[in-house]
Structures are given as C-alpha cells and as structure tokens.
Phi, psi and omega in degrees: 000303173301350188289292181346270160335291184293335158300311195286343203273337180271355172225020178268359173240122172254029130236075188192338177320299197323154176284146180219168202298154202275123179230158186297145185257141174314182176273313176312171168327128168313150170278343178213132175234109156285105167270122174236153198216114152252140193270145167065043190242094193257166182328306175302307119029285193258019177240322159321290212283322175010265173331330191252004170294136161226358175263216193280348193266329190271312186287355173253348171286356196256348188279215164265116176248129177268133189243346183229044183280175188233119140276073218277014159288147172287335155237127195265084198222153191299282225290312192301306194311279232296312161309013182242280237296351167234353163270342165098343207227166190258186172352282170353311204257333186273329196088003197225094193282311186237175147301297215214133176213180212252154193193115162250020168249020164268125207307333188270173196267007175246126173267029184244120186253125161279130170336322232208042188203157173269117173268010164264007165308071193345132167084002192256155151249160180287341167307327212213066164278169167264116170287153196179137172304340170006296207286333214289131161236025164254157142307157167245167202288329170307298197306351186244355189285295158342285146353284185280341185227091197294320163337301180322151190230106171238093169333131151203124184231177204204121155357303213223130182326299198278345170279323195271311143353258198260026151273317186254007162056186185337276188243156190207192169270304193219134162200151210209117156246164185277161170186058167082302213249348184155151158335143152183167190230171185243337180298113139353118113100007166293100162325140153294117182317176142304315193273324174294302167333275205306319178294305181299290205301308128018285208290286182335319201264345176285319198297313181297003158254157164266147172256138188306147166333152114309146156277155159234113159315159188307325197294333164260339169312321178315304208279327203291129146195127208257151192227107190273110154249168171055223195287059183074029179283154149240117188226147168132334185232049202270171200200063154039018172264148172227161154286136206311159202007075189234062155001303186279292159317331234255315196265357179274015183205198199300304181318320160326296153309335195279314166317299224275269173352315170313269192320313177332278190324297167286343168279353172291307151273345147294321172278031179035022162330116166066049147249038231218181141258021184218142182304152153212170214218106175247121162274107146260104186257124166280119200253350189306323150336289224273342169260017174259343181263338161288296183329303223238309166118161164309318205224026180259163140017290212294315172278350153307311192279004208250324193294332196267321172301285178341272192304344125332304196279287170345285150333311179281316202305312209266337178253005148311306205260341148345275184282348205243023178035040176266158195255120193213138165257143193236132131262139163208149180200216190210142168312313188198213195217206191207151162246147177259174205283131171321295198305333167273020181239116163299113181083348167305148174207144155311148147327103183281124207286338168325324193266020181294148187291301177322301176299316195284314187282346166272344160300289189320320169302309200270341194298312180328322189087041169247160146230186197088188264224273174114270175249135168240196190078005194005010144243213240248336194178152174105208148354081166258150197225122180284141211262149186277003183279341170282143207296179188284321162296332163288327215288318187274342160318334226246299193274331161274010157275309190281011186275297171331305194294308239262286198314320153300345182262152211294332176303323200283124167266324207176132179255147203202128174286160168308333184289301174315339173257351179270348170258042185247169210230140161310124152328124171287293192340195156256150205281357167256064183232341179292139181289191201268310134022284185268282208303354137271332200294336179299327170276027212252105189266156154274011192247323200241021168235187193314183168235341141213145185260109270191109193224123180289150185304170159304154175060013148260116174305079171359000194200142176271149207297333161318340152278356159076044157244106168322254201277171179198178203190174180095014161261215202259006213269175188265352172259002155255347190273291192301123191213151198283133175287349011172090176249147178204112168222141177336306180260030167256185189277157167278104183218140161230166224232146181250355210264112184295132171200171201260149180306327183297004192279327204301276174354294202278326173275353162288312187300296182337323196264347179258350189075045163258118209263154180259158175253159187300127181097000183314308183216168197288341198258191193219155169269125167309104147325106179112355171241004150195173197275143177228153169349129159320099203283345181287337164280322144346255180338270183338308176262349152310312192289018193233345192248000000 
C-alpha cells in the first residue's frame, strides 16, 4: 500500500512527470538540500538496524555517518528537537523550551501555549489552536536561503504540525501536515498543489479498506514477545493490522511515513524542486516512529517492522528522484530518542502517579492552608511552574515545600530553581560531557520556563504505565538524547564516524554547503569538517568562545 501510494505521487503532475536524463552530478552546491526527521529515531536504533537497511536507510548509512549525535539539551520533546535542526541554535535560543508550556499572563483563559500555534487567535486553546511560527524567535536556514536567493523554493511537509514548523520556520513556499481528514496547511493566500488534493484522496481511499497483518521476516518475528501495559494493551508482537477508516491506526504504522513520502515525492515534481539555478530546501518529518514507538514501545516486533518499511519507502523516495536526474543532497537525523516500556529495560520503572504537579500542589494547598491550582504545569517531571495569583510570601512557601516533597521522593534525582539554572554558564564542552545543569541550562527561556525544574532518576518513565503509553522521551538522560546524525551525497566518502556532536551541527553545515554565509557566532552549532568544505573555523571558534 505504501509503494502504491508513493508510485502514484510520482506520477501525479504530467507536466513534470516525463523521465528526464540521468546527468553528472556536480561537485558544487546540490540543486535540492533534503532534511529529514524521523521522530524518536534513536542512536541505538539505527546502529541495531544498520545491518538489516537494504533501501534508502542503506544509501544513507554509505554516506558520512555520526554515530554519537546529540540532542544535548534536556528537554527532549518533538517541538524543542525539531527546532535545532534547521536553526543552528538550541532551545535557549529558539525559545521552544518544551512541546507546551505555561504563561500566565496570557490573555485567554487557558495558560497553556503549545509550541506551533498563535495564542493571540480570539477563542484558541492550546487544544484547539491556529497553527504558526509564532513561538520560534531564530531564523531557519530556509528563511536565510531565501533572503539571499529570492528563487530558491523552500518545502517543509510533515506528520506533524510542529516538525514542519519549526523545520520550515517563517517564511517559507510551501508547507503541508497531517491533521486527522488530510494534508493542510496554515500558509496564507498558498494555492492547493495538485499532488496534495490527489494524495489525501489516495490516502483516504487506503484508510476506507482494512488493512491486512504485515509478514515480519525472521529478524522481527525473533522480537515478538508481549507485554501488558496501561488498562490491559498488549505490545511487543503486533503486526499493524487494522480496520477500515481507523485513523488512529493508521497513523501508529508504517503507511504514515508512506503517506508523507507521497507529497515529498509529488511535491518535488510539481513545484520543480532542484530544477531552478538557484538551491532550494525540502524538510521532511517523518512522525510514524515516534507514534510506533508510544504505541509499542522500542524493541518489539512493531519497530522492527516499521524501521524496515521506512527504509523501503525512502529507497523509492530516493529513485524517484533518480530517475528525474535531480543533483540532491540527504541530511537526516532525529528530534530526540526513546526509553522502551520498563519491563524490556533492566532497572526500568514507571513513574510513581503521586508525583503529578496537580496531586503534589494540591497536598501542598492543604498543608498550607491555600487555595487554588497552587503548582501548575501537570506532569510528572520538568517544568513546574507555581501560580502567581498567590501573594510573594505563599509563593516562597509553595516552592519550598515542593523543592522538599519533589526531593524526598525516591524516583527524583534532582530539583532545581529557575535562578540555579539560569546562573549556570552555557556549555563549552562536547555534548556528551555537559553536566545535568548545563543540558538544562540549554533548555532554559527566562520568560517560558519553569520556577522549578523537576528531573527523574534514570530509567523511570515520565508517564505512569496506567496511560498505556509504551515508549517515552523527554528527559536530559543520554537514552533520550542521542540520535543518529547522517549527510549523504553521490561524491561523499562513506565514512562513519564516533566524535560526538550535536543536531545544531546540521544548519551551519547545509549552509555551508549551498552557500549560505553565516557571520561568526550566528548560531549555536558549528560546521563539520569532511562532510563540506567549511568556513574558517579559527575565527568561528573565537567568537563562539566570547559568548
């Protein structure tokens, strides 16, 4: 079904369709720079499956491979991730600290701002948003691609609202996410392509059959073995069959990536992407990961099958592009990483639901004698944010029961003030060197973050196994950080590589390689040597090292 889909997509604009002759690819900037995201795609992940890519995953593993890369900030959430990888700079700098966080001087009666949304939109919730850049406050590499090359065409389509976002930042050409009924978009006075119409109706007409079991070659049948979580799921041998227009399924499996991998594909030949004289930049976030790994959990059947379909669709994606002689460039990498389900973790745990902010500020309420919400932010660990309707004197009351309660209980490794982290000095260092500290302090806004920061021991899940979410992600630990790093072009060397380094490394080393110049000290990452020619770094270094 997914081939299907990506075959039709590839033939849905005829005048854009015809084969066109395979030509040598230059030496020079690529004519299309592909950025790809697979969410929740962890280091570990793609140094297990390495061996078994026979597809677009194996052509991109033949390229310059990082093996240690980094999302070295702590919190490792799709919007914080997604927001390094074309911007160059990390949380601190983008502002997009979390998925969603709390502001109580916001005019509307829900104080909760989702990353990827406007929160001045009379009548919106964070539930029931306007999607928007809004939150972002760096450029993206597309937006300076522009700047300098008004030609240039820059795409970013997506899964997921907030991958396309804050992949394709402000102003861009075109961008397209899923959002339950079909592709859409939030850009203004933008015509639908032809390849979007044709695709939703595709996709649509796939969701109104049920779909069949997957086979799993041996290398995942080996994996099923089951696990009861949250109210009675069973995950670990699941093999993707569903029922007709079963959405919700739809979007927990392979065919989702297949889905995206469609529009890529057709939107590439309709807007003529790298047919121009001027570079242009297609962002693609694949999110079918990061929901087969909530759904299933890591290391089970179900991401064995889904990882090998990826590399499947990818492979057509990439001989798509092929066959159409475009001089294309590959980045890929991942928003954050995963913890699999406890039970497949040695020393693994759930979360004790005790530590929820709402449960802990309402004990704290009554020891106090207050009332009201008292601590906000409701989960488990990060951000906590204390409520300001209370006087200055409740207020340090407030924070010093809960820095105690948070601090006693045995799951916490450490609480932290907004002040302790905000007098911590940005990391020099490589990032798998940064203290617990600085990998908040990377995450740190002084206006959108917390009033304490709340950080779980290792191997405790952030969510308790009664919500029936398998894997899970967002803390500073090094099993959510770490994600495989990836550049791939016809003339680079097949080299892999161990030297840690970080996704803001991406931004400054695409520009480099399309010729987009940075001024020193511009953004937080740096450009990699040996995957392009880069900037003189002793000066680089010099004025990184004055901030």
């Amino acid at each position: 079904m997914r081939k299907i889909l990506l075959a039709a997509a590839a033939l849905l604009c005829a005048c854009r369709s015809e084969a066109q002759p395979q030509a040598p690819i230059p030496t020079g900037a690529p004519k299309l720079m592909i950025v790809i995201s697979v969410d929740q795609f962890s280091a570990e992940l793609w140094n297990e499956y390495r061996p078994q890519f026979t597809g677009g995953l194996a052509r991109l593993a033949s390229g310059m491979v990082f093996r240690n890369g980094f999302e070295s900030h702590a919190a490792t959430e799709t919007c914080p991730g997604h927001s390094t990888i074309l911007t160059g700079d990390r949380p601190a700098r983008t502002g997009i600290i979390v998925n969603s966080w709390v502001d109580q001087s916001a005019a509307r009666a829900d104080k909760t701002i989702y990353c990827a949304e406007d929160e001045t939109v009379p009548g919106s919730s964070s539930s029931n948003y306007t999607v928007s850049p809004r939150q972002l406050k760096v450029p993206t590499l597309g937006e300076l691609l522009k700047a300098r090359s008004p030609s240039s065409r820059s795409v970013a389509v997506a899964g997921k609202d907030r991958a396309a976002v804050m992949m394709g930042g402000h102003r861009l050409d075109q961008r397209w996410y899923w959002r339950r009924t079909g592709f859409t978009t939030d850009l203004a006075g933008v015509a639908t392509p032809v390849t979007v119409t044709r695709v939703n109706a595709a996709f649509a007409a796939a969701l109104a059959q049920p779909r069949l079991p997957l086979d799993p070659p041996p290398v995942c049948a080996a994996k099923a073995q089951t696990y009861t979580i949250g109210k009675g799921k069973i995950v670990g041998n699941g093999r993707f069959a569903r029922a007709a227009n079963d959405v919700s399924a739809a979007e927990d499996s392979p065919e989702f990536d297949g889905a995206v991998l469609a529009l890529a594909a057709g939107l590439t030949q309709e807007l003529g992407l790298g047919r121009g004289t001027a570079p242009d930049l297609l962002a693609v976030g694949l999110s079918a990961t990061d929901y087969v790994g909530h759904s299933f959990g890591t290391q089970g059947q179900e991401m064995c099958l889904q990882l090998l379909s990826l590399d499947r669709d990818l492979g057509d994606f990439f001989a798509m592009l092929d066959s159409r002689g475009i001089d294309y460039a590959v980045a890929l990498t991942a928003d954050h990483a995963g913890f699999d389900i406890p039970e497949r973790v040695p020393g693994g745990s759930w979360v004790d639901p005790s530590l929820n902010a709402d449960t802990v500020g309402k004990a704290i309420g009554a020891k106090l004698g207050l009332s009201g919400p008292v601590l906000l932010g409701g989960g488990y660990s990060g951000d906590i944010f204390i409520d300001r309707g209370l006087s200055p004197t409740d207020r340090a009351k407030v924070r010093e029961e809960a820095m105690k309660s948070y601090r006693s209980h045995p799951q916490v490794e450490a609480v932290f003030t907004r002040e302790q982290i905000a007098a911590t000095p940005l990391a020099i260092t490589t990032p798998d060197r940064w203290t617990l500290l600085e990998r908040l302090r990377a995450s740190f806004d002084p206006v959108r973050s917390g009033d304490l920061l709340v950080v779980l021991k290792p191997k405790v899940a952030p969510y308790p196994k009664e919500f029936g979410i398998a894997s899970t992600h967002g803390t500073p630990w090094d099993y959510d950080r770490r994600v495989p790093i990836v550049f791939w072009r016809p003339n680079i060397a097949a080299t892999t590589r161990d030297d840690p380094v970080e996704t803001v490394d991406i931004m400054p080393t695409l520009a480099a390689m399309i010729g987009v110049p940075l001024s020193p000290g511009a953004v937080d990452g740096k450009c990699l040597p040996g995957v392009t020619v880069c900037p003189v770094a002793g000066a680089v270094a010099a004025e990184r090292g004055k901030r």
